[in-house]
BAVODO-129293 format. One record per atom (N, C-alpha, C): residue number from 1; y, z, x; atom name. Coordinates in Angstrom, 1 decimal. Layout:
N
+-----+--------+--------+--------+----+
!   k !  north !     up !   east !  a !
+-----+--------+--------+--------+----+
! NUM !      Y !      Z !      X ! CA !
...
+-----+--------+--------+--------+----+
END
This chain:
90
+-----+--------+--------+--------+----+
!   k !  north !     up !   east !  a !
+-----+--------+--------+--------+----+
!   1 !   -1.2 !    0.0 !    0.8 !  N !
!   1 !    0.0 !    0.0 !    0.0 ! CA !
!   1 !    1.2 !    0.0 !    0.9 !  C !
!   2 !    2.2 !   -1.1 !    0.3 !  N !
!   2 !    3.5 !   -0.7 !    1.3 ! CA !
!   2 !    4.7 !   -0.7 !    0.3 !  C !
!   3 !    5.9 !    0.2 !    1.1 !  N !
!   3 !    6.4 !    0.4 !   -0.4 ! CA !
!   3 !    8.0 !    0.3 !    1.0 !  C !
!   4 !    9.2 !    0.8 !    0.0 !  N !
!   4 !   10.5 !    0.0 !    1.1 ! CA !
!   4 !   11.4 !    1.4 !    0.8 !  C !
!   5 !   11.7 !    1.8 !    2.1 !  N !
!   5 !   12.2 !    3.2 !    1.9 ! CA !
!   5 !   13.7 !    2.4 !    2.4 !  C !
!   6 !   14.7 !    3.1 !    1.5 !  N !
!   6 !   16.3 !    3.2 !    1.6 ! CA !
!   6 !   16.9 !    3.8 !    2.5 !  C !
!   7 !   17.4 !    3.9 !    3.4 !  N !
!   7 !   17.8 !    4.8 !    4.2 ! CA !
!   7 !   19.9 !    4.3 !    4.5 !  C !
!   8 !   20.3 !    5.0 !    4.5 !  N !
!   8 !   22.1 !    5.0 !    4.1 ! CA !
!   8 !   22.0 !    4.4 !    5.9 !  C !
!   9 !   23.4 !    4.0 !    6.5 !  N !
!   9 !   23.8 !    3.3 !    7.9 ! CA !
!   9 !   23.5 !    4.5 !    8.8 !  C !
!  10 !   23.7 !    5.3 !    8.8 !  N !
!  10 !   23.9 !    6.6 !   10.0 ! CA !
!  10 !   22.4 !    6.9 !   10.3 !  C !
!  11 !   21.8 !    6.8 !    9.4 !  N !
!  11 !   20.4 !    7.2 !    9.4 ! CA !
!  11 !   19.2 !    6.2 !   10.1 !  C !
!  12 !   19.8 !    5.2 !    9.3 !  N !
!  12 !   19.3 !    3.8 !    9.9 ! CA !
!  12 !   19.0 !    3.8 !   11.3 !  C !
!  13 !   20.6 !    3.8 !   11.8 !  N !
!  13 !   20.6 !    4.0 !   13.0 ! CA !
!  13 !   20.1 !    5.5 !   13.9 !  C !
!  14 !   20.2 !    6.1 !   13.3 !  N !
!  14 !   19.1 !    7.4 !   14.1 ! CA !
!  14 !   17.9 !    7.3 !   14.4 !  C !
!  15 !   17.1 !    6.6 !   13.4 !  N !
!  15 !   15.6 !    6.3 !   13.7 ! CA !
!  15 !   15.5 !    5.5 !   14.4 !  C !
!  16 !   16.3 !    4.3 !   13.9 !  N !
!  16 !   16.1 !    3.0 !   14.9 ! CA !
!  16 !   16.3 !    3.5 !   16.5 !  C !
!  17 !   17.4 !    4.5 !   16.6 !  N !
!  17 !   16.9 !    5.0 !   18.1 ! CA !
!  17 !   16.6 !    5.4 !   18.6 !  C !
!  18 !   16.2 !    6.5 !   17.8 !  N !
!  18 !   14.5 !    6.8 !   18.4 ! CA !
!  18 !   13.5 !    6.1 !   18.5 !  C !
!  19 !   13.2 !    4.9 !   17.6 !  N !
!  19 !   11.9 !    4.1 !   17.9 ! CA !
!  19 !   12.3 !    3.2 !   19.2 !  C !
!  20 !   13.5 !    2.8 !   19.6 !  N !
!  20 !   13.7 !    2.2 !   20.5 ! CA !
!  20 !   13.4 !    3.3 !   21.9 !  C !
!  21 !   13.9 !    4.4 !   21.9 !  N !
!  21 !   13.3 !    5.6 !   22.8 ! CA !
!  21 !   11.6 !    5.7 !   23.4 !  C !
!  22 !   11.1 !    5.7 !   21.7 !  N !
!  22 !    9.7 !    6.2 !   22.3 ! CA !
!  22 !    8.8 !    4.5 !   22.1 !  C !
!  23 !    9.7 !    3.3 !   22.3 !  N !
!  23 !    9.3 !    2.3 !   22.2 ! CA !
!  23 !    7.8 !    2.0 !   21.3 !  C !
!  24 !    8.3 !    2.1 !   19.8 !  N !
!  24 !    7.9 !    2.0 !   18.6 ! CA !
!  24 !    9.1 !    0.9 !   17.4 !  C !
!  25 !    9.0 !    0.7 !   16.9 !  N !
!  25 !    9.3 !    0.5 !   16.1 ! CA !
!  25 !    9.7 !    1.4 !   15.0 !  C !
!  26 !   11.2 !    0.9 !   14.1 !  N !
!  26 !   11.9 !    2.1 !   13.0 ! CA !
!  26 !   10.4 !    2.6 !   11.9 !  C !
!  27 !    9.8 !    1.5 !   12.0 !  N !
!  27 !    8.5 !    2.2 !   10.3 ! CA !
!  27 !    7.3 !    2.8 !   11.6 !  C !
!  28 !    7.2 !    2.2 !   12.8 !  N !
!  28 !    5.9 !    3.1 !   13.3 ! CA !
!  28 !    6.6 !    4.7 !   13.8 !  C !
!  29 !    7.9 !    4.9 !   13.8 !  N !
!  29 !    8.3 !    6.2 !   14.2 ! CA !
!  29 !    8.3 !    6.9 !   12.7 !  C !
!  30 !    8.8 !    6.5 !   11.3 !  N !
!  30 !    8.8 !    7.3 !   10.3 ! CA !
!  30 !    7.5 !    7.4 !   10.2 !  C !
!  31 !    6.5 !    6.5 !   10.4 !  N !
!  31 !    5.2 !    7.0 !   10.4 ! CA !
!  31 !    4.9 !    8.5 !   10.9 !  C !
!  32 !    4.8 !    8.2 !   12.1 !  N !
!  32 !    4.7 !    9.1 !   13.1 ! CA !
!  32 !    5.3 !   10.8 !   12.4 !  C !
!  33 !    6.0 !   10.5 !   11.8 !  N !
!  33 !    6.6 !   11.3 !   11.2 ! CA !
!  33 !    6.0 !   12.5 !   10.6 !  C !
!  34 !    5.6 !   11.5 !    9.2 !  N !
!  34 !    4.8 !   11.7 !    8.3 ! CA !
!  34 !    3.2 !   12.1 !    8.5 !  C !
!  35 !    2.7 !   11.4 !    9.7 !  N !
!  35 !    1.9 !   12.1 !   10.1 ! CA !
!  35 !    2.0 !   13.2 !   11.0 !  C !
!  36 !    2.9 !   13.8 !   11.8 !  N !
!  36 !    3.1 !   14.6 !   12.0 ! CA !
!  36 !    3.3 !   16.1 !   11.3 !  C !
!  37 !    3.3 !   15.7 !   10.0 !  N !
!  37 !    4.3 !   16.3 !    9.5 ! CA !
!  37 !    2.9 !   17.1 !    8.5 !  C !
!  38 !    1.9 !   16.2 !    8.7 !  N !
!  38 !    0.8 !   16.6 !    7.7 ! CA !
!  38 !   -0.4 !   17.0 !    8.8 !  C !
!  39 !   -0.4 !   17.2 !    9.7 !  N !
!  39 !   -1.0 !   18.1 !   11.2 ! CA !
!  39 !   -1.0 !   19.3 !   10.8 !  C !
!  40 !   -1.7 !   20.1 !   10.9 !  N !
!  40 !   -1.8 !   21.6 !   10.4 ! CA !
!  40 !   -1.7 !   22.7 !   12.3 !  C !
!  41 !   -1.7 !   23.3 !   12.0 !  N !
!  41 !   -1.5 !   24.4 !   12.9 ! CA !
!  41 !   -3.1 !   24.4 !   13.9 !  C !
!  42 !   -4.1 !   24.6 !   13.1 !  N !
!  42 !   -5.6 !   24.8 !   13.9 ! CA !
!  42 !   -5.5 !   23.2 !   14.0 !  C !
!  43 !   -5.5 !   22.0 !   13.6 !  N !
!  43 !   -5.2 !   21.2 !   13.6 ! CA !
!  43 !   -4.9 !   21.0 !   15.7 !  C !
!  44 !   -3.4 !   21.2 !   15.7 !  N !
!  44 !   -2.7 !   20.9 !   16.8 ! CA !
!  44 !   -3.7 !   22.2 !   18.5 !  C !
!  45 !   -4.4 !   22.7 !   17.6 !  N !
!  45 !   -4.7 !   24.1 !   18.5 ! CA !
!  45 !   -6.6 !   23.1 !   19.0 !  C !
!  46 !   -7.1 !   22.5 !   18.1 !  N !
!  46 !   -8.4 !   22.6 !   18.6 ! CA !
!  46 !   -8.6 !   22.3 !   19.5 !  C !
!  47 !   -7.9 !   20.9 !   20.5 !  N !
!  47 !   -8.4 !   20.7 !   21.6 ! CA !
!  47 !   -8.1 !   22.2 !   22.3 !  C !
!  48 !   -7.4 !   22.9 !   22.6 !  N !
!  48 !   -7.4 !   23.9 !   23.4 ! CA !
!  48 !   -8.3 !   25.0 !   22.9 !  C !
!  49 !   -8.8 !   25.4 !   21.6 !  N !
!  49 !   -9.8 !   25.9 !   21.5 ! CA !
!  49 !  -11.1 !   25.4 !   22.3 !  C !
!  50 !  -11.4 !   24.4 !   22.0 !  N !
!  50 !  -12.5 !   23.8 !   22.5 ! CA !
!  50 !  -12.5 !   23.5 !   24.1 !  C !
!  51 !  -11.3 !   23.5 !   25.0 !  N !
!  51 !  -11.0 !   23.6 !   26.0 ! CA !
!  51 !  -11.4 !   25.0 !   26.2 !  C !
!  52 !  -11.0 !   25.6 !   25.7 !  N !
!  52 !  -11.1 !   27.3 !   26.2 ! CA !
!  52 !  -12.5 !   27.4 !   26.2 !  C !
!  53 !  -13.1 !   27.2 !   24.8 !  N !
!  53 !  -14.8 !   27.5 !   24.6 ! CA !
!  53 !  -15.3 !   27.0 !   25.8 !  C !
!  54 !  -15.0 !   25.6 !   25.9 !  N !
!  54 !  -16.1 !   25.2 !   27.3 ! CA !
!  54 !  -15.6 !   25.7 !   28.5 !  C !
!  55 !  -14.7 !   26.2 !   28.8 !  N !
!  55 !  -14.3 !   26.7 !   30.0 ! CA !
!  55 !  -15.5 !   28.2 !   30.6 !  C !
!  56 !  -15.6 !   29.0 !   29.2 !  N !
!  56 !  -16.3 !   30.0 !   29.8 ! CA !
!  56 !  -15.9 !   31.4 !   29.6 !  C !
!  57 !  -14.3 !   30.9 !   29.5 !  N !
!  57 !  -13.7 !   31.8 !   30.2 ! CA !
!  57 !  -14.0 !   32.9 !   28.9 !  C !
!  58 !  -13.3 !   34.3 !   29.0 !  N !
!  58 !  -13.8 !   35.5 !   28.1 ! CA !
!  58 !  -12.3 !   35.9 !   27.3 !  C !
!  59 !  -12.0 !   36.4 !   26.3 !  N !
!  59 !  -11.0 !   37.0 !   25.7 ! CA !
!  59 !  -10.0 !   37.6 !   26.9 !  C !
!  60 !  -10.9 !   38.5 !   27.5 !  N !
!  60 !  -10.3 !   39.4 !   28.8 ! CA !
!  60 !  -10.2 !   38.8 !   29.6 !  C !
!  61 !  -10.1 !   37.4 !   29.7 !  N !
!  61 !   -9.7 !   36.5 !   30.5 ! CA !
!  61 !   -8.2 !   36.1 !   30.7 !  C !
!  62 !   -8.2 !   35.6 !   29.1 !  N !
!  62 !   -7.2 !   34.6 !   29.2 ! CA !
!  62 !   -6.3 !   36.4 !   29.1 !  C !
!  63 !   -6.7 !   37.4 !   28.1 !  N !
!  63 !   -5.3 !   38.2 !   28.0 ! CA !
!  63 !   -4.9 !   38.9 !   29.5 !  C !
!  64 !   -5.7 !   38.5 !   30.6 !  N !
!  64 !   -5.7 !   39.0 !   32.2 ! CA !
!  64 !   -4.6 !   37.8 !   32.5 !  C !
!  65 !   -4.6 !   36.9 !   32.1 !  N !
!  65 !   -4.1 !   35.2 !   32.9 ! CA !
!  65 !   -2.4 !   35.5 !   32.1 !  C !
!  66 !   -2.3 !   35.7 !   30.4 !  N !
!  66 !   -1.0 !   35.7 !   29.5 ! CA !
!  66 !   -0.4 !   36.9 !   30.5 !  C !
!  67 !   -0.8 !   38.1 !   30.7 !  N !
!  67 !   -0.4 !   39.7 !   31.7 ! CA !
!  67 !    0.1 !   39.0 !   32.5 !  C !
!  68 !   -0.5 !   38.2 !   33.6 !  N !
!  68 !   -0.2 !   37.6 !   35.0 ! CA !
!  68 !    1.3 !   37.0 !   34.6 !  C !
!  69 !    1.5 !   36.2 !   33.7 !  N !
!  69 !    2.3 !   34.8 !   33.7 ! CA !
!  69 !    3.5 !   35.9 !   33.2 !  C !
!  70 !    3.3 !   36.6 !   32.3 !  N !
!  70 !    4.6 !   37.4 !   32.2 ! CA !
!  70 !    4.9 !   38.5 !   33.0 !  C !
!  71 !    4.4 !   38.9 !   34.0 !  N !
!  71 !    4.6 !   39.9 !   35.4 ! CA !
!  71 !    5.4 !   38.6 !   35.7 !  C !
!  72 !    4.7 !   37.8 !   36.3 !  N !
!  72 !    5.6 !   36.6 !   37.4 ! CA !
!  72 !    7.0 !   36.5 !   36.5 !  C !
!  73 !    7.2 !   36.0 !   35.0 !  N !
!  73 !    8.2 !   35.8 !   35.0 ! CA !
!  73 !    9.0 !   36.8 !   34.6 !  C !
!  74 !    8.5 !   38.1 !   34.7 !  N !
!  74 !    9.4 !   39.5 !   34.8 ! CA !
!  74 !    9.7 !   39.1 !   36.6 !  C !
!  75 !    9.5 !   39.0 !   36.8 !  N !
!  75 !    9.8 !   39.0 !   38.7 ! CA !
!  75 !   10.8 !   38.3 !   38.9 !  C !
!  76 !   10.7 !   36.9 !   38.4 !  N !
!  76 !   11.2 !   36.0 !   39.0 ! CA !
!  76 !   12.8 !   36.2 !   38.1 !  C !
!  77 !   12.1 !   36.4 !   36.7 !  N !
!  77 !   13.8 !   36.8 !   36.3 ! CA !
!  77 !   14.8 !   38.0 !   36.7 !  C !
!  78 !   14.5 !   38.9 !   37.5 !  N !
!  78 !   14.5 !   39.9 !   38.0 ! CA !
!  78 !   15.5 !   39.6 !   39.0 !  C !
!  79 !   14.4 !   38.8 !   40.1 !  N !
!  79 !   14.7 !   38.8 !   41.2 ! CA !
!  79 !   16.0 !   37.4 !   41.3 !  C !
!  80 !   16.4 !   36.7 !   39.8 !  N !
!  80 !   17.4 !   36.0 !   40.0 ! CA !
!  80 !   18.7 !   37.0 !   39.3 !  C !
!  81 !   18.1 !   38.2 !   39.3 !  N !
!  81 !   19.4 !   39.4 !   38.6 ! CA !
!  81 !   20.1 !   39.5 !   39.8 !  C !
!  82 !   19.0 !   40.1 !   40.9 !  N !
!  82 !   19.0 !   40.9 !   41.9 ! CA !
!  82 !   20.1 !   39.9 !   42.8 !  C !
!  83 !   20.0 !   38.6 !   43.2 !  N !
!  83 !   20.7 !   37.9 !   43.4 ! CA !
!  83 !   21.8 !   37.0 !   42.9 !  C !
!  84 !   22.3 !   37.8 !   42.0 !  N !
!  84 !   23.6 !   36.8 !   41.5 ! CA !
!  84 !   24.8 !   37.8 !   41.6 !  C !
!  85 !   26.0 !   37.1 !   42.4 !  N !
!  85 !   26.7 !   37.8 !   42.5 ! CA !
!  85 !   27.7 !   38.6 !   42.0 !  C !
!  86 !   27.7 !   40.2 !   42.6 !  N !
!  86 !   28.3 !   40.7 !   41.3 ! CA !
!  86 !   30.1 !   40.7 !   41.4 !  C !
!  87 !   30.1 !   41.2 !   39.9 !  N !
!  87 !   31.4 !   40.5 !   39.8 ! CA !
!  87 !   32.6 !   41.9 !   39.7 !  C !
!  88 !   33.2 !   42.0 !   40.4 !  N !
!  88 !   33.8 !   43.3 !   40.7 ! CA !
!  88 !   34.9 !   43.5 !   39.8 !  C !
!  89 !   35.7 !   44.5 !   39.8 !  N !
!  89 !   36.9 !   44.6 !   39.0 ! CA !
!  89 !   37.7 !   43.4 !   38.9 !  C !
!  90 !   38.3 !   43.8 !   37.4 !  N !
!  90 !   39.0 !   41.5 !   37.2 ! CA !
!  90 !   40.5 !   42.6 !   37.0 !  C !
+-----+--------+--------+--------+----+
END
C-alpha cells in the first residue's frame, strides 16, 4: 500500500536533509522513522543480551565491570577538578 503524506515547506525541508545526511532518500528516512518508532525497548536490548549470555560472563561480573567504569569516571572527573585553575578573589 502507498499512500502521500503532506508535509508544510520547513518540514519538507528538514527531512529532506536529513535523508541527504544519512544518504537515503526523504520516504526511506520517514520510514526509518516509523520503524524506529515501533522498536520496543527488549527489542533494541537483545543483541546485547545474547551477547552477554554467550560471553559467560556472571551478573557479578558485569555489576564488578558497571563499579570499575564509574570509579574511573569518578577519578577522571576529579582529577580534571583538581586541575582547573582556581579562581581567586574578583
Amino acid at each position: 500500500m502507498q499512500t502521500t503524506l503532506t508535509l508544510d515547506e520547513q518540514h519538507f525541508q528538514t527531512v529532506a536533509a536529513k535523508a541527504r545526511e544519512l544518504g537515503t532518500t526523504p520516504e526511506g528516512y520517514v520510514e526509518s522513522l516509523i520503524d524506529a518508532a515501533n522498536v520496543s525497548f527488549d527489542d533494541l536490548l537483545a543483541p546485547a543480551r545474547e551477547g552477554f549470555r554467550r560471553s559467560g560472563a556472571t551478573e557479578e561480573d558485569l555489576d564488578a565491570a558497571v563499579a570499575e567504569a564509574r570509579r574511573a569516571i569518578r577519578e577522571k572527573r576529579d582529577q580534571a577538578r583538581r586541575n582547573r585553575p582556581s579562581r581567586g578573589p574578583e
